[in-house]
N, CA and C of each residue as an Amber inpcrd file, in Angstrom:
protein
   570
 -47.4020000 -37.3910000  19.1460000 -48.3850000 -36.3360000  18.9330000
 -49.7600000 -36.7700000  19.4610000 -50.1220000 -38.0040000  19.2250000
 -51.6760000 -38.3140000  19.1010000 -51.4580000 -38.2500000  21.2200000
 -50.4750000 -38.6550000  21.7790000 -51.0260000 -38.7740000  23.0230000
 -50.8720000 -36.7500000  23.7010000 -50.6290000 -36.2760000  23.3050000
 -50.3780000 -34.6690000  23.3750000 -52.1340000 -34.7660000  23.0310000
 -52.2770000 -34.6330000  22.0630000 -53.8710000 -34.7160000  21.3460000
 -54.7610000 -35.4100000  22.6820000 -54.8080000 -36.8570000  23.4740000
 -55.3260000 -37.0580000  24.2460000 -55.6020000 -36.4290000  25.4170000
 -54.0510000 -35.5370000  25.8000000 -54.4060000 -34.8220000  27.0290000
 -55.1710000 -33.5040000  26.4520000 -55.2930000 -33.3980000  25.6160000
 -55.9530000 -31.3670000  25.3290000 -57.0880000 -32.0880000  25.4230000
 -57.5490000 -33.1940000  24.9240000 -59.1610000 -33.3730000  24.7550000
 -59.7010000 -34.3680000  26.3300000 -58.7280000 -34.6500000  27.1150000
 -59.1840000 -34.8370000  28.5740000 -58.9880000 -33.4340000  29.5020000
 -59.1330000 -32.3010000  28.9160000 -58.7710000 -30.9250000  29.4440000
 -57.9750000 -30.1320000  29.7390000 -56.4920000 -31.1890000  29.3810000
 -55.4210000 -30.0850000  29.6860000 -55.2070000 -29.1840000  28.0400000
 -55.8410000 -27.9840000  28.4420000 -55.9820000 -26.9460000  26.5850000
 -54.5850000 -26.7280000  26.9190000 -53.9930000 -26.2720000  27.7120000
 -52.6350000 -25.8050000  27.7600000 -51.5890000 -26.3830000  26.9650000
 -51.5130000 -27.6920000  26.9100000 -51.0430000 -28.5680000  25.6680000
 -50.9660000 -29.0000000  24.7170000 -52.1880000 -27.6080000  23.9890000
 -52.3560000 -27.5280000  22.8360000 -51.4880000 -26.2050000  21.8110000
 -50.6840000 -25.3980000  23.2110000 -49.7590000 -25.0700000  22.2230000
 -48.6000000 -25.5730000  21.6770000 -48.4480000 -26.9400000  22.5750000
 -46.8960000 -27.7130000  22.0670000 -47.1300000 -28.1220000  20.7730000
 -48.8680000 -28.4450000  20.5110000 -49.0020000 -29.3610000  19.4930000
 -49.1130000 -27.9710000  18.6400000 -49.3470000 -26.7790000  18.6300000
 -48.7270000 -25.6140000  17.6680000 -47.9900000 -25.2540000  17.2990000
 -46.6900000 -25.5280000  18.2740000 -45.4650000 -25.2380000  17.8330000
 -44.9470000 -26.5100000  16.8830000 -45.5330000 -27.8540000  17.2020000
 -45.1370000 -29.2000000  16.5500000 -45.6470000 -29.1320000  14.6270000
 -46.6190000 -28.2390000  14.5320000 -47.3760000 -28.4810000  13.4700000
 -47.4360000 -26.8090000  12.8630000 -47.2790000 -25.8200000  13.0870000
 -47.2280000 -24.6750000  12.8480000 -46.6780000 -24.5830000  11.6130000
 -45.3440000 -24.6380000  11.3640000 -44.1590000 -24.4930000  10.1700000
 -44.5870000 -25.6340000   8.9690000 -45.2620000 -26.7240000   9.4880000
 -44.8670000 -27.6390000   8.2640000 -46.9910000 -27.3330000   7.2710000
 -47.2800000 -26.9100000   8.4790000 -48.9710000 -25.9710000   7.7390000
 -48.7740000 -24.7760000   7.2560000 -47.8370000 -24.0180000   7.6510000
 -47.7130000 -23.0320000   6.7120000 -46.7910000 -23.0670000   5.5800000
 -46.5530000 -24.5790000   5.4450000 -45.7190000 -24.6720000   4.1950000
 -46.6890000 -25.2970000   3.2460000 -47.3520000 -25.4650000   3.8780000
 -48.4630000 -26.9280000   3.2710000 -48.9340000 -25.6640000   2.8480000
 -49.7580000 -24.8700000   3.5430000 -50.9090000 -23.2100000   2.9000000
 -50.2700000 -22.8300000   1.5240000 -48.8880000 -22.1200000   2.6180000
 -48.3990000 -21.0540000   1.0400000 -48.1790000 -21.6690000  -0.1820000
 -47.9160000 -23.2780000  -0.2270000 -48.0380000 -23.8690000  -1.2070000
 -49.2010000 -23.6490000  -1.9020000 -50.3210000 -24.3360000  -1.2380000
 -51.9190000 -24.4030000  -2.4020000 -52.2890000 -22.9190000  -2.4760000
 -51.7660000 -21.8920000  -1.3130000 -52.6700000 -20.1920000  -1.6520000
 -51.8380000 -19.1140000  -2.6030000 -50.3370000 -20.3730000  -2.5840000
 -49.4300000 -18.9960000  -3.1670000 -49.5660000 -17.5450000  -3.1150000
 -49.4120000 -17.4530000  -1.6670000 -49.4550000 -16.1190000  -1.1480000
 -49.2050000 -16.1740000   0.1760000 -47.9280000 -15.8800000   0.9520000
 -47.8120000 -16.2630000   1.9900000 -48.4400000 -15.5790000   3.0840000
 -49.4660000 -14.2930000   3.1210000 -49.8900000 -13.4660000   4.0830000
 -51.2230000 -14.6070000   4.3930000 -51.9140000 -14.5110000   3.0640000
 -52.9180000 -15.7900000   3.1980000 -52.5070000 -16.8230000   3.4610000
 -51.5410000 -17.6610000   3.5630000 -51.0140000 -18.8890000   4.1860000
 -50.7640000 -18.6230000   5.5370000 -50.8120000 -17.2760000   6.4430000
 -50.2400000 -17.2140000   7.6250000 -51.3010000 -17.4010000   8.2370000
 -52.4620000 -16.4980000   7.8110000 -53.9240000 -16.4230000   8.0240000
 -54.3060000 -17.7830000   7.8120000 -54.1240000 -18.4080000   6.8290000
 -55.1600000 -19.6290000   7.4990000 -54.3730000 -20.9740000   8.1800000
 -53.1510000 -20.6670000   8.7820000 -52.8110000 -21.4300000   9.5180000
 -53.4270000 -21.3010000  10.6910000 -53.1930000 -19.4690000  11.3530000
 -54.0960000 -19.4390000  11.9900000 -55.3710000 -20.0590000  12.3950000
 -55.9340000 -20.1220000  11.3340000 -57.7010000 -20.1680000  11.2510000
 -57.5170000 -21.7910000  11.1640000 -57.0110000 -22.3080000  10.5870000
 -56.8100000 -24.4460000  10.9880000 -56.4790000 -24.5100000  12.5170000
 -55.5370000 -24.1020000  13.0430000 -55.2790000 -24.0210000  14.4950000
 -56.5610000 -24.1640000  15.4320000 -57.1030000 -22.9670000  14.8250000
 -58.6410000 -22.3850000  16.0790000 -59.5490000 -23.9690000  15.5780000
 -59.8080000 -23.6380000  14.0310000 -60.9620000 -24.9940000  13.9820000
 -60.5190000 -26.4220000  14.3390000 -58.8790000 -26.8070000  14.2030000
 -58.6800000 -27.7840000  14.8580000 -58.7110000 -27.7940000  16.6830000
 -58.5820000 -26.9110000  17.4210000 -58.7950000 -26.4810000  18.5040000
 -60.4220000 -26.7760000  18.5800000 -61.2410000 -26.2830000  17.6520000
 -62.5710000 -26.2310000  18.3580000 -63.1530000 -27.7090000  18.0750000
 -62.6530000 -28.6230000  17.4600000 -63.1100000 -29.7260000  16.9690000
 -62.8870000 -30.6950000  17.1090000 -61.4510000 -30.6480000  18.3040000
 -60.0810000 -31.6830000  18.5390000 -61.2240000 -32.8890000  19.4190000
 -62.3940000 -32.4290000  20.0850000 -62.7340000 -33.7250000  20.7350000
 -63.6910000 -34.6090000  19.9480000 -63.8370000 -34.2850000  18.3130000
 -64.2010000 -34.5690000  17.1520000 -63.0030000 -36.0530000  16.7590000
 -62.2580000 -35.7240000  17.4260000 -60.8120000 -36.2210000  16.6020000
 -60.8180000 -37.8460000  17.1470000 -61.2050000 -38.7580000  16.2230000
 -60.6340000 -39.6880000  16.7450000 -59.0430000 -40.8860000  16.2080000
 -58.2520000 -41.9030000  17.1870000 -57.1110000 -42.0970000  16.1760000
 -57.4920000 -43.1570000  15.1660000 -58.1420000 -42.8280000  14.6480000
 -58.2950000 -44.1690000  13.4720000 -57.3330000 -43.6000000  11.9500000
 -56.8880000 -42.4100000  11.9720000 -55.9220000 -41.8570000  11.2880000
 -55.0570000 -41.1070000  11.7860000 -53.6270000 -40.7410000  11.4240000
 -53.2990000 -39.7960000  11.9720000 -53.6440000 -38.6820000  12.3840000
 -53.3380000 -37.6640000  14.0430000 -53.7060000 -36.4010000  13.7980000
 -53.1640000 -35.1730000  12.6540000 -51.9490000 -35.6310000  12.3100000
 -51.6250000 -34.9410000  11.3620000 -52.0850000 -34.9480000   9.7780000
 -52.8290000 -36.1790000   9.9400000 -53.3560000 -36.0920000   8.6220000
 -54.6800000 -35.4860000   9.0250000 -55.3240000 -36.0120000   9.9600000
 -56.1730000 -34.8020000  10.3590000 -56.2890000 -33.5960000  10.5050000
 -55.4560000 -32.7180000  10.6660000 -54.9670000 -32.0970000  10.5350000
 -55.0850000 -31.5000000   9.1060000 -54.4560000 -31.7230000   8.2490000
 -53.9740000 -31.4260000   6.8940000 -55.1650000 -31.5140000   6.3480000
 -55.7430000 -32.5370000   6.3650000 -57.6580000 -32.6900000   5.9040000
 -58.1380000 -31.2950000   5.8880000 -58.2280000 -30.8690000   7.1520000
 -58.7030000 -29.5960000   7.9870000 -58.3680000 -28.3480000   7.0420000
 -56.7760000 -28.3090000   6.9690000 -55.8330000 -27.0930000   6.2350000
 -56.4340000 -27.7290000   4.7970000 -56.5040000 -28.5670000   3.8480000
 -56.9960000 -28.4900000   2.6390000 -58.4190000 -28.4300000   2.3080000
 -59.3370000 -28.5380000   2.9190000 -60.3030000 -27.8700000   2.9510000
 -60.6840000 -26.1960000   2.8780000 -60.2160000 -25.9320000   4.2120000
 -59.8400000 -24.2840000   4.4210000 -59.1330000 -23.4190000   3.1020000
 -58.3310000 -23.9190000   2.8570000 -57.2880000 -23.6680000   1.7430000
 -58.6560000 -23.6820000   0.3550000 -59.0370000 -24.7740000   0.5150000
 -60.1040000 -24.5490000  -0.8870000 -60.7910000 -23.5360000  -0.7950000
 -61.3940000 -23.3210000   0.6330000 -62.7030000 -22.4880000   0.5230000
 -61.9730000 -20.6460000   0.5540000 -60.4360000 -20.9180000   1.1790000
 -59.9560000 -19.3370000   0.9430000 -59.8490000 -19.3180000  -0.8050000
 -59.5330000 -20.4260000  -1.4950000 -59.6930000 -20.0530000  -3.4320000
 -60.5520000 -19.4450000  -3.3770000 -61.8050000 -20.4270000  -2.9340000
 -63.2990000 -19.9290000  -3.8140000 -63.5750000 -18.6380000  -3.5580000
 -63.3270000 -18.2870000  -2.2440000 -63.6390000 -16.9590000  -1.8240000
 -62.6320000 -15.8040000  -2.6340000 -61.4340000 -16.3190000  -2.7960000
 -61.0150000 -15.4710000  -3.8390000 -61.2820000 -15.1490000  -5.2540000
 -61.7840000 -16.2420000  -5.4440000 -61.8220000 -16.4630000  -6.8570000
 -63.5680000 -15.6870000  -7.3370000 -64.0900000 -15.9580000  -5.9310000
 -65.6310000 -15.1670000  -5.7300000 -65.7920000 -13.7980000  -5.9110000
 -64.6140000 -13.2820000  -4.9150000 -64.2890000 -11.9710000  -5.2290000
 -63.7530000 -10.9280000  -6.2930000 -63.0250000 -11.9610000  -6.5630000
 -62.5430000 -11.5020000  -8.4150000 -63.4460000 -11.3860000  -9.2360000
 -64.5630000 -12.3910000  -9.3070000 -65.7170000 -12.4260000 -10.3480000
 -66.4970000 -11.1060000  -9.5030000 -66.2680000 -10.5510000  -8.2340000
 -67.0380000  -9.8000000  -8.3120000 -66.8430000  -8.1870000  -8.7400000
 -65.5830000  -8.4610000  -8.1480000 -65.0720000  -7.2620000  -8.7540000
 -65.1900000  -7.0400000 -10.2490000 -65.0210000  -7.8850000 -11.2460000
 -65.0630000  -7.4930000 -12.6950000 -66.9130000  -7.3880000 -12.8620000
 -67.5230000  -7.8010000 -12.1810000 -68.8280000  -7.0410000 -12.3020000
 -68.7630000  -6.0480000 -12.2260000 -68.1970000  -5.4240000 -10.7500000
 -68.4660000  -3.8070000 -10.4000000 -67.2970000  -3.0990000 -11.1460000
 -66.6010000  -3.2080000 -12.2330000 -65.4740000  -2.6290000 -12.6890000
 -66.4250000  -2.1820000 -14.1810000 -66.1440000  -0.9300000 -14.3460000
 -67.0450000   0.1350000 -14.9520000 -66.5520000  -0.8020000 -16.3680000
 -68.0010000  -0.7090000 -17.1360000 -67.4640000  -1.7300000 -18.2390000
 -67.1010000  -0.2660000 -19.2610000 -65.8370000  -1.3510000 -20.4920000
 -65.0610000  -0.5660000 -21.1040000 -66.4830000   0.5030000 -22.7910000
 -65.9080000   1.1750000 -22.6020000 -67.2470000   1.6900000 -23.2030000
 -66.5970000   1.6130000 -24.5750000 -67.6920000   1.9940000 -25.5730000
 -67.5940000   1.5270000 -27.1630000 -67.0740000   2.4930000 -27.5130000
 -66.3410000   3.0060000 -28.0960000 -65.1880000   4.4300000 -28.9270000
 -66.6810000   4.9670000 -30.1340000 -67.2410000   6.1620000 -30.0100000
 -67.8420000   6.4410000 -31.2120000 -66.9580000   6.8910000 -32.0310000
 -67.7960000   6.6410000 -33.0830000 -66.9360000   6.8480000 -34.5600000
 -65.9120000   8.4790000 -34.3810000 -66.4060000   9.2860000 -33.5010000
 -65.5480000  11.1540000 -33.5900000 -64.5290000  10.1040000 -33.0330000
 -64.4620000   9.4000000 -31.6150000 -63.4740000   9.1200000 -30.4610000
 -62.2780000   8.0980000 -31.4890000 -62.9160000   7.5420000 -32.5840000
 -62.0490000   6.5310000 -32.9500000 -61.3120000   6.6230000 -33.7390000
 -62.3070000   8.5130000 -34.2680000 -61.0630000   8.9090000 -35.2140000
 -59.9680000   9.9210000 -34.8530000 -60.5040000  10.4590000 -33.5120000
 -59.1320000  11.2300000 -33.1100000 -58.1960000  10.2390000 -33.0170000
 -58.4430000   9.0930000 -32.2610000 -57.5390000   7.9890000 -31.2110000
 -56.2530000   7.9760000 -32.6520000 -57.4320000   8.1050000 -33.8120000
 -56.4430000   7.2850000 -35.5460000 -55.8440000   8.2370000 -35.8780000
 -56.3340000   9.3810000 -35.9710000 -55.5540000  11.1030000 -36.3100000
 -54.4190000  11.2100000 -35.7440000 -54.3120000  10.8580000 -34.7310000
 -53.3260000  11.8570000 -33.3640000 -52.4570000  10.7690000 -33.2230000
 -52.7970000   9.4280000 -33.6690000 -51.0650000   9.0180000 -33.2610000
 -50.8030000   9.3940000 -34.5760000 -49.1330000  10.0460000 -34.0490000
 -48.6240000  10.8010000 -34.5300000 -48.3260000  10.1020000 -36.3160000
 -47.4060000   8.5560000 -36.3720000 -47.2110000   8.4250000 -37.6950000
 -48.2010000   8.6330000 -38.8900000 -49.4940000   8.2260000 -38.4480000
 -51.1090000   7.5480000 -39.0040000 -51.0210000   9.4300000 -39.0600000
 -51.0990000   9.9410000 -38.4090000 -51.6310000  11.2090000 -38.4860000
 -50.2880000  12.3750000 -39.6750000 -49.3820000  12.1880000 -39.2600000
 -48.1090000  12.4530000 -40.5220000 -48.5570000  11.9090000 -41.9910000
 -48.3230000  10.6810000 -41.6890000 -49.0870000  10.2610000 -43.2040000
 -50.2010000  10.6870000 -43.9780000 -51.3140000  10.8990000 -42.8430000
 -52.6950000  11.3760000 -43.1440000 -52.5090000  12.5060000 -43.7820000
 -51.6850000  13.7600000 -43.2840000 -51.2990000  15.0600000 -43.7050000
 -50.8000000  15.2290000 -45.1380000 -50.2910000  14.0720000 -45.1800000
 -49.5980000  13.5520000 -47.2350000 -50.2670000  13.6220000 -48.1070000
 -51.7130000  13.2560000 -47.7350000 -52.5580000  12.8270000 -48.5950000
 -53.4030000  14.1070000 -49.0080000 -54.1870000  13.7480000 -50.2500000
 -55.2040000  14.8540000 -50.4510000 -56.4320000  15.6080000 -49.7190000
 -56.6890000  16.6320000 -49.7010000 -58.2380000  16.1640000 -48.6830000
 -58.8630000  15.4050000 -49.3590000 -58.9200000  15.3840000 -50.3050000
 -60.4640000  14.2860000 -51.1280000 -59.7330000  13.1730000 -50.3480000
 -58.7130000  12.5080000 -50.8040000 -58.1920000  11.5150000 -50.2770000
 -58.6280000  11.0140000 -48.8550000 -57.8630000  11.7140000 -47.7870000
 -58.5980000  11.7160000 -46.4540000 -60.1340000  11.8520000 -46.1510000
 -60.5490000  12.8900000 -47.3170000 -62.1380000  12.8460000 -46.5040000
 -62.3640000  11.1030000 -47.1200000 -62.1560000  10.4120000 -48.1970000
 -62.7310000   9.4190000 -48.3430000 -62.4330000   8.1980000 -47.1150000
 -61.1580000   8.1990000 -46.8270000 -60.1730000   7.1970000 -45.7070000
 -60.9340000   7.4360000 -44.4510000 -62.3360000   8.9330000 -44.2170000
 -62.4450000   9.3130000 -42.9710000 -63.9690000   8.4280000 -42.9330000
 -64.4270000   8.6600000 -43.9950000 -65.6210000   8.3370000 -44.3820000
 -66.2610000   6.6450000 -44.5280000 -65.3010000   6.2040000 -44.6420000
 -65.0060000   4.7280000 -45.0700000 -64.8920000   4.2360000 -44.1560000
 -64.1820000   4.2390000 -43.5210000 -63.1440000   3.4760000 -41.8610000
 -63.8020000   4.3970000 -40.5620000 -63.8730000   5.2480000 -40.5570000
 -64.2980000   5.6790000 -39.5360000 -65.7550000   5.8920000 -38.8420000
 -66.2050000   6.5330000 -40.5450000 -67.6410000   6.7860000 -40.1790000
 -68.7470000   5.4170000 -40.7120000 -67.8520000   4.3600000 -41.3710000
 -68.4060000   3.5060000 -42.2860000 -69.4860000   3.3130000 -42.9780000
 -69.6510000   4.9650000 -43.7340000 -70.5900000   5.1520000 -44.9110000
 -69.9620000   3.6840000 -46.3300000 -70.9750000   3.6810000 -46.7020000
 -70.4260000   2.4580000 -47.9500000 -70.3820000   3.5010000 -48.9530000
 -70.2040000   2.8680000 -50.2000000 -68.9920000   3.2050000 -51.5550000
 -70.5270000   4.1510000 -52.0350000 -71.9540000   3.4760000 -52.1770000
 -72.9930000   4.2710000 -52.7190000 -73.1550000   5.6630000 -52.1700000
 -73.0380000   5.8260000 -50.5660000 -73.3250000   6.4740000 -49.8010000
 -71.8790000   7.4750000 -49.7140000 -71.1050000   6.8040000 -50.4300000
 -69.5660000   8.4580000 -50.1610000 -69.3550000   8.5670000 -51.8820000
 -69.8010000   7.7000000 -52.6490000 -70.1970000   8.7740000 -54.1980000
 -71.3900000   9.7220000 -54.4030000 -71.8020000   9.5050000 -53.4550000
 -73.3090000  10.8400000 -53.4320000 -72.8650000  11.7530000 -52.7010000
 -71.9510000  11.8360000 -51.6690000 -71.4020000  12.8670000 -51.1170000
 -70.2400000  13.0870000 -51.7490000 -69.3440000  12.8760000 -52.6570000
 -68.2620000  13.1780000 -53.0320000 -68.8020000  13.5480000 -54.6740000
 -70.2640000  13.0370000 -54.6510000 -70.1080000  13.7970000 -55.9110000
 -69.2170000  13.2070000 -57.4090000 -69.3410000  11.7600000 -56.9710000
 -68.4690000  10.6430000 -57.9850000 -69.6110000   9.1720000 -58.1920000
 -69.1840000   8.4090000 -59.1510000 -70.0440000   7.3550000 -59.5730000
 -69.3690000   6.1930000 -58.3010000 -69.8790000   5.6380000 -58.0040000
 -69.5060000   4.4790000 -56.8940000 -68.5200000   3.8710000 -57.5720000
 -68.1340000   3.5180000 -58.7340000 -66.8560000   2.5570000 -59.2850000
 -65.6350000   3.2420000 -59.2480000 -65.9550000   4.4580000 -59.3210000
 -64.9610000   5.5050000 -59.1790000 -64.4080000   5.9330000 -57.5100000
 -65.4570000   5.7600000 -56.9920000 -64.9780000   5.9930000 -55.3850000
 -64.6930000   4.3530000 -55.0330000 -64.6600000   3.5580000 -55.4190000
 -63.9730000   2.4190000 -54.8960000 -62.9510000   2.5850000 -55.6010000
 -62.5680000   2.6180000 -56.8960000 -60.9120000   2.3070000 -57.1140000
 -59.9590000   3.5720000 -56.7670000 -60.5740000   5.0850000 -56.0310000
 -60.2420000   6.1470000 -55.9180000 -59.5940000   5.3530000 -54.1610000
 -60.3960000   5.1750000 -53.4330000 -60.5740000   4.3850000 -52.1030000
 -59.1210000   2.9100000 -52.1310000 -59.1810000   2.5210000 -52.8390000
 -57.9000000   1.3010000 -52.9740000 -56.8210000   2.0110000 -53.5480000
 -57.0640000   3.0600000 -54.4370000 -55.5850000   3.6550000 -54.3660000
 -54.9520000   4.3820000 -53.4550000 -56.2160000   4.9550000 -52.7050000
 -55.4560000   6.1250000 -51.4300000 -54.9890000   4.9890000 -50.1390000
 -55.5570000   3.7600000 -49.5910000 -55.0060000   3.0010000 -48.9850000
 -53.9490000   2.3520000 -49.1590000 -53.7700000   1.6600000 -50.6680000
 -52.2630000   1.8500000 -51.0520000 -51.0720000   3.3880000 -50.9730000
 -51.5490000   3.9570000 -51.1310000 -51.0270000   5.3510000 -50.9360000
 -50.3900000   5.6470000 -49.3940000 -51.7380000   5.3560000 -48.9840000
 -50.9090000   5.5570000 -47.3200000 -50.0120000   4.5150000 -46.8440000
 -50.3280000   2.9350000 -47.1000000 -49.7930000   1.8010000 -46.8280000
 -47.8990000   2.5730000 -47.2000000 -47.6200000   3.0870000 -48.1670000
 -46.8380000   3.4310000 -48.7720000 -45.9540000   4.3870000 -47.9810000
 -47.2710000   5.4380000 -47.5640000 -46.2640000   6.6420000 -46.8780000
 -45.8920000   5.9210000 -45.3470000 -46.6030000   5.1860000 -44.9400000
 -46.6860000   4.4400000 -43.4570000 -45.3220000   3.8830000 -43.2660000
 -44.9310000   2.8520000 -44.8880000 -43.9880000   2.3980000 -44.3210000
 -42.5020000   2.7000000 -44.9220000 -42.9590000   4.0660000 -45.5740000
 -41.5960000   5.0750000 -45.9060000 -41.3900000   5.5770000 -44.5120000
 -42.1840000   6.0300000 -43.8950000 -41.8060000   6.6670000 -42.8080000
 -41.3160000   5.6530000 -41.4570000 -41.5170000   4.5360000 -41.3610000
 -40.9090000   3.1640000 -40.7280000 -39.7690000   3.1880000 -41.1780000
 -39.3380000   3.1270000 -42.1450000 -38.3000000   2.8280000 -42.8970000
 -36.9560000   3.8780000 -42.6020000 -37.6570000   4.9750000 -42.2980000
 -36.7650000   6.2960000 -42.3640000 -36.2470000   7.1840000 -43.4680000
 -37.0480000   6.5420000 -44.8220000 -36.7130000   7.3360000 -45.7910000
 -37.2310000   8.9670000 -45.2880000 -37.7940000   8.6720000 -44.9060000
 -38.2230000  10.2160000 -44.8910000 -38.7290000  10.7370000 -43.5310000
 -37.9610000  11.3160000 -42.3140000 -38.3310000  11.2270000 -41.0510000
 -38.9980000  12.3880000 -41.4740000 -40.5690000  12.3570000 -41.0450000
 -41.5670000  13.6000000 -41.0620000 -41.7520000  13.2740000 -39.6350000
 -41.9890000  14.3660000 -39.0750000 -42.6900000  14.6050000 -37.7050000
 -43.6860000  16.0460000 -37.9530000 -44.6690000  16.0520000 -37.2220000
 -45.5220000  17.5390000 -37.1830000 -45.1490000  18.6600000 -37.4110000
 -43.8860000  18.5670000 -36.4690000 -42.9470000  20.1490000 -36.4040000
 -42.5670000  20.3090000 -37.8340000 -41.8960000  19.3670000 -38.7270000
 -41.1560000  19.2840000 -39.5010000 -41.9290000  19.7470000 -40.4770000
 -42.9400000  19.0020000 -40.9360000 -44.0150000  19.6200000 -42.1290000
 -44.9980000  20.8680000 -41.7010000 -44.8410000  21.0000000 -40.5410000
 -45.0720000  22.7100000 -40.1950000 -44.3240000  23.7900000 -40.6180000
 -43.1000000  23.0290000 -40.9280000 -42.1450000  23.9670000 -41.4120000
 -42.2190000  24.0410000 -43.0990000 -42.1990000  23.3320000 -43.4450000
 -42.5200000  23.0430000 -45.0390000 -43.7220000  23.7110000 -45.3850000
 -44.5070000  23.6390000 -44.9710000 -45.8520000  24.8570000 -45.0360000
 -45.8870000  26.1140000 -45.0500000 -44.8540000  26.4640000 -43.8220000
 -45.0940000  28.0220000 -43.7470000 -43.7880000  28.5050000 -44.3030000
């Protein structure tokens, strides 16, 4: 190899594709290894080729050219990470950040799946308005006995029984004691 290497850098370039075909396959095994991705391993075999091409009269034999070589490809190989890894961080900049659920959004999201929302239907309204008031809108115990119109000791142990209550219907209905669906207690209603 190294005397192939001597003639490209006394001017014969033409003999620098033997040394491509000599080194081609075992750099793009070397790439797709560190890029794990073989389109990017094809690409920067490419791109080692050209910079070893533009640099070959850089080259002297005090090491192998093939380790010269490989020097070349693990370098390249780093700087295609960083650049990936650059791009990723940039993209999650420009990726619309996830927005905060207000308290209406967090209580449909809790209403509407369907079991949470079956169960919900079980309960009393007092019941629910307190479960809505609590968790959703997170008024405290002082602030939903002045609206409910109860002493605060009373809306807390009113509040731990209806969560046991639902805990209850949640996992009757897991269970299958009692398959309710929407349709079903639509029917029981009317």
């Amino acid at each position: 190899m190294e005397h192939l290497v001597a003639r490209v850098q006394s001017g014969e370039v033409e003999v620098y594709g033997q040394i491509v075909e000599a080194v081609q396959q075992p750099m793009y095994r070397y790439c797709c290894r560190l890029l794990s991705n073989p389109a990017e391993a094809e690409d920067a075999v490419q791109e080692i080729l050209v910079k070893a091409y533009q640099h070959i009269g850089q080259y002297r034999p005090l090491v192998s050219f093939s380790s010269w070589l490989y020097r070349i490809a693990y370098h390249h190989c780093l700087q295609v990470i960083r650049q990936r890894q650059r791009h990723r961080r940039l993209l999650t900049l420009l990726r619309p950040q996830k927005y905060v659920e207000s308290p209406e959004q967090r209580m449909d999201r809790y209403l509407f799946d369907e079991p949470l929302a079956v169960a919900l239907s079980r309960l009393k309204a007092e019941e629910r308005s307190l479960l809505v008031l609590r968790i959703f809108e997170e008024q405290s115990f002082a602030d939903i006995a002045v609206i409910l119109g109860k002493n605060t000791e009373a809306v807390k142990k009113r509040y731990q029984r209806t969560i046991v209550k639902l805990a209850d219907l949640l996992q009757a209905q897991r269970e299958g004691e009692e398959q309710w669906t929407s349709a079903s207690l639509l029917k029981k209603k009317g």
